[in-house]
C-alpha angles and dihedrals in degrees: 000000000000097000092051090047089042083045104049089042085062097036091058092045089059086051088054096045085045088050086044099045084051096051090045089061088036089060100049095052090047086241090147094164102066089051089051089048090057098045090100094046092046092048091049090057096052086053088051097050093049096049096051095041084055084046086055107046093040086055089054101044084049086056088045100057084047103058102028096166087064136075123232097255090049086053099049121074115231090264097066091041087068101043083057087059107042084050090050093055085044092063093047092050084054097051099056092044083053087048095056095039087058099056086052095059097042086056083041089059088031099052080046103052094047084046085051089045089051095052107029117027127223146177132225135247111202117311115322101008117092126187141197125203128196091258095057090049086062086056104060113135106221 
């Protein structure tokens, strides 16, 4: 059961870097609402990482009640060792694909909120909160 669980865990972690990887070309051609369309999919595949990652672990905490004497290396078949780390470069992969992900959408805000200030002008209150009052929305430059 290890291995499926091991397996699936990876398999649904190669679904989340294909979605990402998708997002990350969709963003950069302001194609939003491709990104928007894939949000449950890639949701679901979130749920069913995590599930078989817990499945996983759960299965090797279980062998590793059983045998403890043994470390964990010594308890997985080779099989299973490689599935570990293909997950584990998986999960790196994923991470610098999110981190990248992440840049564009910050230029993406930020790129938005200087277009808004252009157009319709605010004042601050305090550090982070803006607001607009009905005098300032007559006074949008178009």
């Amino acid at each position: 059961m290890l291995i499926k669980f091991l397996s699936d865990a990876v398999f649904n972690l190669e679904e989340l870097i294909r979605i990402s990887n998708l997002d990350m070309q969709d963003i950069k051609e302001a194609n939003h609402d491709a990104i928007f369309q894939r949000l449950e999919s890639k949701n679901n595949a979130i749920a069913m990482f995590d599930r078989s990652k817990d499945l996983a672990r759960d299965a090797m905490l279980k062998l590793s009640k059983e045998n403890p004497n043994k470390s964990i290396e010594e308890l997985l078949d080779p099989n299973s060792l490689a599935l570990i780390d293909k997950m584990r470069e998986g999960l790196k992969t994923l991470r610098d694909i999110n981190k990248n992900y992440a840049k564009s959408v910050i230029a993406v805000y930020e790129f938005y909120n200087s277009l808004l200030e252009s157009i319709i002008p605010s004042q601050r209150d305090g550090y982070s909160n803006k607001s607009y009052s009905k005098v300032d929305l007559l006074h949008i430059e178009a």
